[in-house]
N, C-alpha and C positions, 0 to 999 in steps of 0.2 A: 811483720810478726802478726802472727793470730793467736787469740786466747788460748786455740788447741794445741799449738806448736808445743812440743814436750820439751821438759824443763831444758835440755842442753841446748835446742834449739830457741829457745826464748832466752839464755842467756849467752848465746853463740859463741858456744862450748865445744867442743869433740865429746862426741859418744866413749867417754871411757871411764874409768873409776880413777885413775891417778890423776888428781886435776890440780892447778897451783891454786890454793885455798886464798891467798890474797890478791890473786885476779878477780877469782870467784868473788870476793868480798866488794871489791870495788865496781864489779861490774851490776852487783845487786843496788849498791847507794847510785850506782846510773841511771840504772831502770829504773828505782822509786825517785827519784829525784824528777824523772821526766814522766813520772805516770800520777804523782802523788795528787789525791784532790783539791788539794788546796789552789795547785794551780791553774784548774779552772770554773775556780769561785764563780767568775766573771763570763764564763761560757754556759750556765744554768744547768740545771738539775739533771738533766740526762746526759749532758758532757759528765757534769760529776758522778753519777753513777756510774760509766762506762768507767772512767777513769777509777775510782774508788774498786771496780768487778777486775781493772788491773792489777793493781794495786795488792789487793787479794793474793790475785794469781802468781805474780811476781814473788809474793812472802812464801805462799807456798811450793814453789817450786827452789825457792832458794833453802827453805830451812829442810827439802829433801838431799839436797845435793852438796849439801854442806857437813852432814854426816854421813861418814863412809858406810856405817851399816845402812841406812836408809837408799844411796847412793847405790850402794850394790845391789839393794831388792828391786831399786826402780832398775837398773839395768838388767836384770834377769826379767824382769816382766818385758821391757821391751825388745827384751830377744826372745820370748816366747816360752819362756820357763818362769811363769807366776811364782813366788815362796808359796804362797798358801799354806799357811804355817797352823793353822787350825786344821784343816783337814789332810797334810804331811808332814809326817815326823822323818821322814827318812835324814837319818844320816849314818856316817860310817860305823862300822861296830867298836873300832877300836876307839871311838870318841864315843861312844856310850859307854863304857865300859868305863871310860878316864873320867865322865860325867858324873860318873857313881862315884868312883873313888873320891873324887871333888866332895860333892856333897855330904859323902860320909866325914870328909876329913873337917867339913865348916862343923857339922854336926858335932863331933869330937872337941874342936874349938871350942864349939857354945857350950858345953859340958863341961867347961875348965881344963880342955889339954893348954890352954895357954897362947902367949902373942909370939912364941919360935913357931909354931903350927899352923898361926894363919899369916904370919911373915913369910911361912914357906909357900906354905898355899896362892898368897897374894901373888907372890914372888911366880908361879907356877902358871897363874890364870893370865897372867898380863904376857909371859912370856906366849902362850897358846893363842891370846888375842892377836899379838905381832905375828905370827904365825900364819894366821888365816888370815890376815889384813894381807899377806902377801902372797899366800896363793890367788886369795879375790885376784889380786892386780895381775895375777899370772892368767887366770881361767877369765875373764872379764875384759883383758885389755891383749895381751900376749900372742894366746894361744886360746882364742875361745873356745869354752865350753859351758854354755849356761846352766845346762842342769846340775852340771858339778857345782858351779857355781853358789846355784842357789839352795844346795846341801850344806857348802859351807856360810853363807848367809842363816841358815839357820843354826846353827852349831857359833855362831858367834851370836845370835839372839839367845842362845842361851847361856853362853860366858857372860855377854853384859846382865841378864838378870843373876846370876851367881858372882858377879860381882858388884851389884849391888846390896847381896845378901852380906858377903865380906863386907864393902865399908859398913855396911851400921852396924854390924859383929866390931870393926874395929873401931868403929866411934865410941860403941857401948862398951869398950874396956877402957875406955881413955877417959869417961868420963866419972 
C-alpha cells in the first residue's frame, strides 16, 4: 500500500458504489488498528509521524467511502467526470422543475400549511433520494456512465441539503 493508492485501493475494495458497509467498517478498525500511532511509541518520532500521516489517510478515505454521496462523487472523479458542483449546475430539467416545486412546498410549510405538507414532502424527498441512490448504482457500477453519473450526484447534493432544510422545519413544529 501507498499513501497515494485511492481510497478502494487502500481499503481493497472493488471500484464501485454498492459496497457491504460492514466489511467497509471492519476493514477501516484493520487499517487503524495496524497503522495507529500508538503502536510505535517505541519506534521514535518519525515512525510516529509516518504512522500518525497514515492514520490520517486511512480516516479520510474511510469517512469518504462510507457515505454514498461522498462515494459517488469520489467515483465520478476517478472516472473522469469531477462534480465540480461550484462551477456545474447541470442537471436534468424535469428535476429542476421538481426542485422548485420542493422548495416552494417547504416554503408553504414554514408559512403554516402544516405537518400533512411536509409529511408529504418528507415522504416525497426520501422517496427521490432512493431513487437516485439507485440509478448512482446503475450509472456507476451497471452500466457506466459518469457524467450521468455525476448530474445525479448533484441532484442528490441537493436533496440532502433540502432535507436538511425539512428536518429543522420539522424539529421546529415539534418543539
Amino acid at each position: 500500500m501507498k499513501l497515494d493508492d485511492n481510497d478502494f485501493v487502500l481499503f481493497g475494495l472493488p471500484e464501485r458504489f454498492v459496497i457491504d458497509r460492514v466489511d467497509l467498517d471492519a476493514r477501516w478498525r484493520q487499517l487503524q488498528g495496524s497503522a495507529h500511532p500508538d503502536r510505535f511509541a517505541a519506534d521514535g518520532a518519525a515512525a510516529q509521524r509516518l504512522a500518525m500521516q497514515w492514520s490520517v489517510r486511512i480516516n479520510e478515505a474511510y469517512r469518504r467511502l462510507r457515505e454514498p454521496l461522498t462515494r459517488a462523487a469520489y467515483l465520478c472523479e476517478l472516472r473522469g467526470a469531477p462534480i465540480a458542483a461550484q462551477n456545474n449546475t447541470a442537471m436534468p430539467g424535469d428535476f429542476l422543475i421538481q426542485q422548485m416545486a420542493w422548495r416552494e412546498a417547504l416554503d408553504d410549510a414554514k408559512s403554516g400549511a402544516g405537518d400533512a405538507v411536509l409529511s408529504a414532502l418528507d415522504a416525497q424527498v426520501r422517496a427521490a433520494e432512493t431513487d437516485l441512490l439507485a440509478q448512482l448504482a446503475m450509472l456507476l457500477d451497471e452500466q457506466p456512465a459518469p457524467a450521468l453519473a455525476a448530474e445525479r450526484v448533484r441532484a442528490l447534493m441537493f436533496i440532502q441539503r433540502l432535507r436538511a432544510d425539512l428536518d429543522a422545519q420539522i424539529d421546529a413544529l415539534q418543539d
